[in-house]
DSSP file (Angstrom, degrees, kcal/mol; ACC not computed):
  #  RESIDUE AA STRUCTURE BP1 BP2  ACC     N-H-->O    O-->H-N    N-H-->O    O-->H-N    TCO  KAPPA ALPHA  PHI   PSI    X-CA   Y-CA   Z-CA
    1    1 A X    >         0   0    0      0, 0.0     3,-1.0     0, 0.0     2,-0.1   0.000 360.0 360.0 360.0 126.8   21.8   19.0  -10.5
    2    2 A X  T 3   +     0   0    0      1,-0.2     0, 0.0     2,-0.0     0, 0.0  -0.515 360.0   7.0 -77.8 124.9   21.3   18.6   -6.6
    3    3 A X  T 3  S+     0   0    0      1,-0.2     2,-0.3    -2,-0.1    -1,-0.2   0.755  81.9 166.9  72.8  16.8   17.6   18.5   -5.5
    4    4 A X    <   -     0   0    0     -3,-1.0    -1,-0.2     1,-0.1     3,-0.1  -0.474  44.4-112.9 -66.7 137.4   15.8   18.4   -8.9
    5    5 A X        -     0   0    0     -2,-0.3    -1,-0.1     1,-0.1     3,-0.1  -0.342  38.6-104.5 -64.5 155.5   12.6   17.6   -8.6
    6    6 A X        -     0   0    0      1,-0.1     6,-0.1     4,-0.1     3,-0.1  -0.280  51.8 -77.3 -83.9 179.0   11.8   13.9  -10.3
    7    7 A X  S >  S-     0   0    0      4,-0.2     3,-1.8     2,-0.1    -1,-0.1  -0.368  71.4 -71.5 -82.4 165.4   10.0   13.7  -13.8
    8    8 A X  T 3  S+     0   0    0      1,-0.3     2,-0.1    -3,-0.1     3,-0.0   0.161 117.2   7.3 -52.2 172.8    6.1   14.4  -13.6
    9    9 A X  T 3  S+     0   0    0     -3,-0.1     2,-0.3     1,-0.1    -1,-0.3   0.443  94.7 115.0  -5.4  54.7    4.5   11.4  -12.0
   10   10 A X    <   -     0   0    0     -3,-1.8     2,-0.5    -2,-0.1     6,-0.1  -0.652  67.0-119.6 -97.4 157.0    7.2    9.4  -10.9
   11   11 A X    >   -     0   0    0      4,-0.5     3,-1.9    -2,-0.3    -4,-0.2  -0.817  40.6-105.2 -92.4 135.3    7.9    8.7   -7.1
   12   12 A X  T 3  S+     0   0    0     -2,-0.5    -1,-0.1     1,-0.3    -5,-0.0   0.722 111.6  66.1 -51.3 -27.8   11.3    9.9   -6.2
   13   13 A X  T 3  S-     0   0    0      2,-0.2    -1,-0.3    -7,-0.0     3,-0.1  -0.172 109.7-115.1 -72.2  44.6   12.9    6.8   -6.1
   14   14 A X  S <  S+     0   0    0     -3,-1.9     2,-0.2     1,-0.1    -2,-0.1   0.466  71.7 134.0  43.2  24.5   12.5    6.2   -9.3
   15   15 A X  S    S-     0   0    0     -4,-0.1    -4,-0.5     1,-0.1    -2,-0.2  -0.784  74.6 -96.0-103.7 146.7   10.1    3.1   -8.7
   16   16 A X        -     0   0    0     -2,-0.2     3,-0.1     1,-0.2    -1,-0.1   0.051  45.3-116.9 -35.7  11.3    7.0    2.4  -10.4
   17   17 A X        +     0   0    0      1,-0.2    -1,-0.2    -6,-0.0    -7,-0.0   0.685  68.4 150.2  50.9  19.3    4.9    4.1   -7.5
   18   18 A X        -     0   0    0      1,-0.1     2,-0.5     2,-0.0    -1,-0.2  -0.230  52.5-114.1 -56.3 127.1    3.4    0.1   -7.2
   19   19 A X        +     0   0    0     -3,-0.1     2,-0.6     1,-0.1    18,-0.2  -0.155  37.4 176.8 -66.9  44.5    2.3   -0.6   -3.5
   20   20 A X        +     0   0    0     -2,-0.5     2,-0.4    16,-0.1    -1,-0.1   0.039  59.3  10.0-119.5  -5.7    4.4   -3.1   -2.3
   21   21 A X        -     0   0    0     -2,-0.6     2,-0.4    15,-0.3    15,-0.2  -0.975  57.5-148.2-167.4 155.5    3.1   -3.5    1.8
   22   22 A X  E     -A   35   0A   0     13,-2.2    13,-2.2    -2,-0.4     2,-0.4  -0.994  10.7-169.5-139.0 140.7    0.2   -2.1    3.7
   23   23 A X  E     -A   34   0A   0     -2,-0.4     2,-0.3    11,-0.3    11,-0.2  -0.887   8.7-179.4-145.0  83.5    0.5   -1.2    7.6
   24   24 A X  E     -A   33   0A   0      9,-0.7     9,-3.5    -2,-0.4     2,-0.4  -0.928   8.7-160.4-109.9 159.4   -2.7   -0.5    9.4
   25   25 A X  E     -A   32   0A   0     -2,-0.3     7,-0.2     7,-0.2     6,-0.1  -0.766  69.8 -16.0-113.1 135.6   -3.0    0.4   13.1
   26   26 A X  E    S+     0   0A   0      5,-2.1     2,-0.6    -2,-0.4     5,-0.2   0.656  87.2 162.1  55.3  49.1   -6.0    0.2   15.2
   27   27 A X  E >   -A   30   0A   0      3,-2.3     3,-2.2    -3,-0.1    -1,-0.1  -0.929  56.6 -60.2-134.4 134.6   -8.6   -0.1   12.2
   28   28 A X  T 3  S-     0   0    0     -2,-0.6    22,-0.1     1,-0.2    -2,-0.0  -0.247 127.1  -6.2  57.8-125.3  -12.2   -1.4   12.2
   29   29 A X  T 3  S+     0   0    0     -2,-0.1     2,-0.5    20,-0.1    -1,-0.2   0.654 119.9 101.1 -72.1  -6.0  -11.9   -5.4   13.6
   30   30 A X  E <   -A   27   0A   0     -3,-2.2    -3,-2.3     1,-0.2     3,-0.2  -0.874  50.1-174.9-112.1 111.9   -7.8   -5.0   13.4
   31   31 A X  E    S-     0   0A   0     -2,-0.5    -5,-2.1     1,-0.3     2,-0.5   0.992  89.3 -18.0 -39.5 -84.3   -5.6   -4.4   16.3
   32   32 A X  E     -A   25   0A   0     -7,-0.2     2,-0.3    -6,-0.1    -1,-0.3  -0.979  65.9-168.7-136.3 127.7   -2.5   -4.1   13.7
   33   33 A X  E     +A   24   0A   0     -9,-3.5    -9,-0.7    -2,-0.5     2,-0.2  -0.878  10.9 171.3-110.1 140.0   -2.7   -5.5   10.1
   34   34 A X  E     +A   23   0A   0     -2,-0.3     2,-0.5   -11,-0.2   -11,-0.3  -0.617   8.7 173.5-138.6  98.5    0.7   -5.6    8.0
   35   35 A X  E     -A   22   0A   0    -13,-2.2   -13,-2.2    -2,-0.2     2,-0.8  -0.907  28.6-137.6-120.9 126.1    0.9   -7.5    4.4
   36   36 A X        -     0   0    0     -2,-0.5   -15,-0.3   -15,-0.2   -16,-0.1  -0.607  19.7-148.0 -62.1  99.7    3.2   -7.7    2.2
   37   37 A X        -     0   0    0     -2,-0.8     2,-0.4   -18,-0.2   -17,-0.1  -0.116   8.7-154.9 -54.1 155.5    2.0   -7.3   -1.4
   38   38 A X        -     0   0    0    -19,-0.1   -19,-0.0     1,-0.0   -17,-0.0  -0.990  39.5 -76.9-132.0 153.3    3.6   -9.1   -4.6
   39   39 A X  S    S+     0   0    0     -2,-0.4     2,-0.8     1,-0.1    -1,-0.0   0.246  98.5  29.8 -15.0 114.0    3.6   -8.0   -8.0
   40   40 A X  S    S-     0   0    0      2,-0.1     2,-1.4    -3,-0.0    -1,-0.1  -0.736 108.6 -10.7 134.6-142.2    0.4   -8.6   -9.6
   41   41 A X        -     0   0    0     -2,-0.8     2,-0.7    -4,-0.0    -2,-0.0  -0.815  52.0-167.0-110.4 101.2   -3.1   -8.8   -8.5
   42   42 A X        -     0   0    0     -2,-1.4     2,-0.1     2,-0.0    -2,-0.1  -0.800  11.3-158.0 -75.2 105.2   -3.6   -8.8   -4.7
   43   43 A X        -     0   0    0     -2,-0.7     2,-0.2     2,-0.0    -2,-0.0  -0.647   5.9-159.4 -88.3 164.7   -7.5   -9.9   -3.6
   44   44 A X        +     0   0    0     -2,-0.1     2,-0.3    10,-0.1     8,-0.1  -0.951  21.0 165.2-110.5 101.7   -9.0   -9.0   -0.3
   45   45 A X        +     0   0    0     -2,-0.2     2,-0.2     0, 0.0    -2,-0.0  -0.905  13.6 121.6-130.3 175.6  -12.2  -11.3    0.8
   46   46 A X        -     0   0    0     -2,-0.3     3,-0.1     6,-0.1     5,-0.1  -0.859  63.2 -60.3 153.9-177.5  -13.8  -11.7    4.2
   47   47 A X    >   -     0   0    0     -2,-0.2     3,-1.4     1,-0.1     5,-0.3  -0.222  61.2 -93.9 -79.0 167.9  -17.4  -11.2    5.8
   48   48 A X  T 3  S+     0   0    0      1,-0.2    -1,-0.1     2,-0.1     0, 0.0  -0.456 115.8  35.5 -61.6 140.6  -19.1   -7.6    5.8
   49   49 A X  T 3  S+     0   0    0     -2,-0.3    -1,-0.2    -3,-0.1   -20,-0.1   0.387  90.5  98.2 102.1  -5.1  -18.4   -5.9    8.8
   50   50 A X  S <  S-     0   0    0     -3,-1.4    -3,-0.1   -22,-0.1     3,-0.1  -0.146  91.6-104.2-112.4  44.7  -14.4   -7.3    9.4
   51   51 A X        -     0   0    0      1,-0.2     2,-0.5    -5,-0.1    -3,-0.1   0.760  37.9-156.0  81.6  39.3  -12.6   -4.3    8.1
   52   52 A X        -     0   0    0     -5,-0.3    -1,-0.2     1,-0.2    -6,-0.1  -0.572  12.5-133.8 -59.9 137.1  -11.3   -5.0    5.0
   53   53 A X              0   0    0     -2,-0.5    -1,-0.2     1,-0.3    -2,-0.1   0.494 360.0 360.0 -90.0 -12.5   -8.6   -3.2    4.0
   54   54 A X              0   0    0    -10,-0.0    -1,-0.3     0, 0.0    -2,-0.1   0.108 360.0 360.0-158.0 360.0   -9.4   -2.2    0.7
């Protein structure tokens, strides 16, 4: 059927709805941040006050 919606809390490409890269512009101490995640557990450290991203 053309243009069925995907089953209830799926992403529409049928991928695990995982985060797989992060892209920020112009935020806090960061001109442009881009990282690629992998699979798994991704940390974030750094001092107060330099914008971590999450």
């Amino acid at each position: 059927m053309q243009g069925s919606a995907p089953a209830a809390g799926r992403p529409p490409d049928g991928g695990n709805g995982a985060l797989t890269r992060i892209r920020l512009d112009y935020f806090t101490a960061f001109r442009r941040l881009d990282l690629e995640l992998i699979p798994g557990i991704n940390v974030f450290i750094g001092a107060n006050g330099t914008g971590r991203p999450i």
